[in-house]
N, C-alpha and C positions, 0 to 999 in steps of 0.2 A: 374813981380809978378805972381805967379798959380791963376789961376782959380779956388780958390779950392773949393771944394765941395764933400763933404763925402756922401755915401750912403744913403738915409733916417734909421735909425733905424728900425728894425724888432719890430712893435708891441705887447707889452706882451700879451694884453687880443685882439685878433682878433676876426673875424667872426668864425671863427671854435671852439672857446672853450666854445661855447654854443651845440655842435653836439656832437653827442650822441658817446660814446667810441666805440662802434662797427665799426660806419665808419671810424674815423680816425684811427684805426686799419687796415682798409682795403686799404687806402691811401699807397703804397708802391712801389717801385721802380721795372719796367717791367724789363724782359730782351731784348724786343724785343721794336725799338723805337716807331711804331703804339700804343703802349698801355703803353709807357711812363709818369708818373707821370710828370707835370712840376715842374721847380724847386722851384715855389713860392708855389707852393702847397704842396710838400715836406716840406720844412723850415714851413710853416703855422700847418702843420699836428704836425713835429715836435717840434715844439713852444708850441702847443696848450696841447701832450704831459706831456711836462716839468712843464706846469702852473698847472696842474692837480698834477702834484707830482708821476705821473709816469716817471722815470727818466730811462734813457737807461743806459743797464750793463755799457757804457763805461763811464758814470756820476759819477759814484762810484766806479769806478774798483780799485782792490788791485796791486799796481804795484808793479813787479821786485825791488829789493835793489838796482840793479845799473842804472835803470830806473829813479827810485825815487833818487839818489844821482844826475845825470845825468840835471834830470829838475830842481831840487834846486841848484845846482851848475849855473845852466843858468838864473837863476833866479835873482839870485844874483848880479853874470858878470853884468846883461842888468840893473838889479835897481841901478848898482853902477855907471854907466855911465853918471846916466839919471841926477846927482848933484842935487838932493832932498834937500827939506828944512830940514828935518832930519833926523836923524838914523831911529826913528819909522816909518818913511813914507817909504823909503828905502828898510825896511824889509815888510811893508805891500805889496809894489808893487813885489816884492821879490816873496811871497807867489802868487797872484795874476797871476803872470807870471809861474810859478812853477805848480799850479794846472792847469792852459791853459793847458799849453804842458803836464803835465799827461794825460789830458783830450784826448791829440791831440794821443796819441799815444797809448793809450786805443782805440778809434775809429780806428784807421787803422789798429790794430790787427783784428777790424771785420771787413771792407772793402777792404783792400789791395789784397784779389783773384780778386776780380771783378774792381776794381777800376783798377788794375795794366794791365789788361786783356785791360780793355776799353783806357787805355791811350796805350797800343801796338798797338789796331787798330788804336786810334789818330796820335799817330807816323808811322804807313803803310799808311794812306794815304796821308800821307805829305811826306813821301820817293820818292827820285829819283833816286835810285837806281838800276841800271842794264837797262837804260836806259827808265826806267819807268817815266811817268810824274805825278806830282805832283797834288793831289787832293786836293784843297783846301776848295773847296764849299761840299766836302765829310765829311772832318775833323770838319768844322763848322758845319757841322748835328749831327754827334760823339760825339761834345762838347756841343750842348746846347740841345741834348738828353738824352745820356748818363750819358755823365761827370758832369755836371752843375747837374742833379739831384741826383745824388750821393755826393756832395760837401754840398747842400742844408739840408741834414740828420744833417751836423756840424752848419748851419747859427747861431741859437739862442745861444750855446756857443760864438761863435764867438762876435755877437751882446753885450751878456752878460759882456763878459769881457771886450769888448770897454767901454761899459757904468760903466764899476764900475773903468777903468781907470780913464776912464775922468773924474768920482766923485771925485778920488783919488789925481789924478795930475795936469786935467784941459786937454786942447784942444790939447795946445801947446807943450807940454810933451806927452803926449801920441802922437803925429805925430812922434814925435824925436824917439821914441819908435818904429813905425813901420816903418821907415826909417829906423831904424839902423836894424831891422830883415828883412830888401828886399834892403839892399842898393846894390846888383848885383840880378837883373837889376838894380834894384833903379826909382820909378816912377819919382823924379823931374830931372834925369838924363836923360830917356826915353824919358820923356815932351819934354826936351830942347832940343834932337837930332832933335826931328820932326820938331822944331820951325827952326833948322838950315836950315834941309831939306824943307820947305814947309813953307819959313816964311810968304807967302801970303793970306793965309790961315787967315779966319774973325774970329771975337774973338768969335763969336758963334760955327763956325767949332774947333777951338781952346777948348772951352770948352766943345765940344763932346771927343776930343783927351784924355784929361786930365782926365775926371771923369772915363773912362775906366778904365784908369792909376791907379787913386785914388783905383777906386772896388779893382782891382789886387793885392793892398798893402793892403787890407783887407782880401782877400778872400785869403791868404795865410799866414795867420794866423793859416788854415787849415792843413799847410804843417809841417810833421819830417822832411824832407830833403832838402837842397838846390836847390836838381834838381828840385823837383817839386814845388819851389816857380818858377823859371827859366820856367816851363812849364806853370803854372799859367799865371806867365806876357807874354807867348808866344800866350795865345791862345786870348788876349786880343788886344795883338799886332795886328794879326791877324784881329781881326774886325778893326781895326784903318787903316790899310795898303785897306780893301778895302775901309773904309771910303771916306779916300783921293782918291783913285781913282773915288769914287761917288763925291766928293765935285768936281771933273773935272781937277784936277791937274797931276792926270795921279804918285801914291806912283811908279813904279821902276824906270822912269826916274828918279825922283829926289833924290830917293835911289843910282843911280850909279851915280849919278853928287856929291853929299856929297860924297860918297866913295871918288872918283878921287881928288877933294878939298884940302879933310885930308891927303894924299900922298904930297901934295906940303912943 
């Protein structure tokens, strides 16, 4: 059975939505990582924002016709799957799902220079190409400098639409829900490889594994593309992979003993 445990919800009414508009105005994402906004103050700014009813262009944007055909058609697909109690609920989650991914792809029309930018240098320092070695502990700065606060600008939609699923459909539906939009990777897929590799591993290191897993399948929610649900669960992976090696089990040996395994 998972470990499961979902993210705590992003609070509506925070500490910041008593501070004055100017500052959380000024709250904004650096170019340079010294002067980094972190991501929980990011999401907090922009939370705090949205409760005010200053809503960002990409909150109300006018979508493309084939945009808007594009997200109601996927809308549909996923509520159809989900075997609702009935038509009206169906069509509610429908919409629900439909205005997300509007949402999601209103926002990457305004971050995808910068965001695309910061995921190239994520992917050069993970390259090994041309005999270059692999920066890992580079990429992990990239990621929870960079990337993670740029991701953080979407948390409260993200937040928002779990929460009016789960009013909608309840717990257990809406997990079916984000399963079936991450099922490659897929976290209780991801889960179970680790458990194969590293079944020694205490139920406490176990549920460090998992909740990462879990974020992943949320925070890619984020995502228009498949790659970058794919690069989502990569960079989460990543923390897990040194995890294990902190937890003393040593992630590539037990990475190439499962490889060799699966061959038999």
């Amino acid at each position: 059975m998972l470990p499961f445990s979902l993210a705590p919800y992003l609070s509506r009414k925070n500490a910041l939505a008593s501070a004055s508009l100017s500052l959380i105005a000024a709250i904004s994402i650096a170019t340079t990582p010294s002067h980094a906004a972190t991501p929980a103050t990011v999401a907090a700014a922009s939370q705090a924002q949205i409760d005010q009813k200053n809503y960002p262009q990409w909150w109300t944007a006018s979508l493309p016709a084939e945009i808007k055909k594009n997200v109601e058609e996927k809308g549909n697909k996923l509520a159809s799957k989900l075997d609702l109690a009935s038509p009206s609920q169906t069509q509610a989650v429908a919409r629900l799902i439909a205005q997300h991914y509007g949402r999601v792809w209103a926002w990457h029309q305004e971050v995808d220079p910068e965001l695309d930018a910061t995921w190239d240098d994520w992917d050069l320092a993970r390259s090994n190409l041309d005999g270059k070695e692999k920066d890992e502990l580079k990429a992990l700065a990239i990621m929870s400098e960079r990337i993670d606060p740029i991701y953080a600008q979407f948390t409260p939609q993200i937040q928002g639409f779990l929460a009016e699923l789960r009013a909608e459909i309840g717990e257990e539906k809406t997990i079916q829900l984000l399963d079936t939009l991450t099922r490659s990777p897929g976290a209780p897929r991801t889960y179970n490889a680790y458990l194969a590799m590293v079944p020694q591993m205490t139920e406490d290191e176990k549920a460090i594994i998992w909740n990462r897993l879990a974020q992943a399948r949320e925070d890619s929610l984020a995502c228009w593309s498949s790659k970058r649900i794919i690069k989502i669960f990569k960079k989460y992976k990543i923390r897990n992979e040194f995890s294990i090696d902190y937890f003393g089990y040593g992630y590539r040996k037990h990475y190439q003993a499962w490889i060799e395994a699966s061959k038999k």
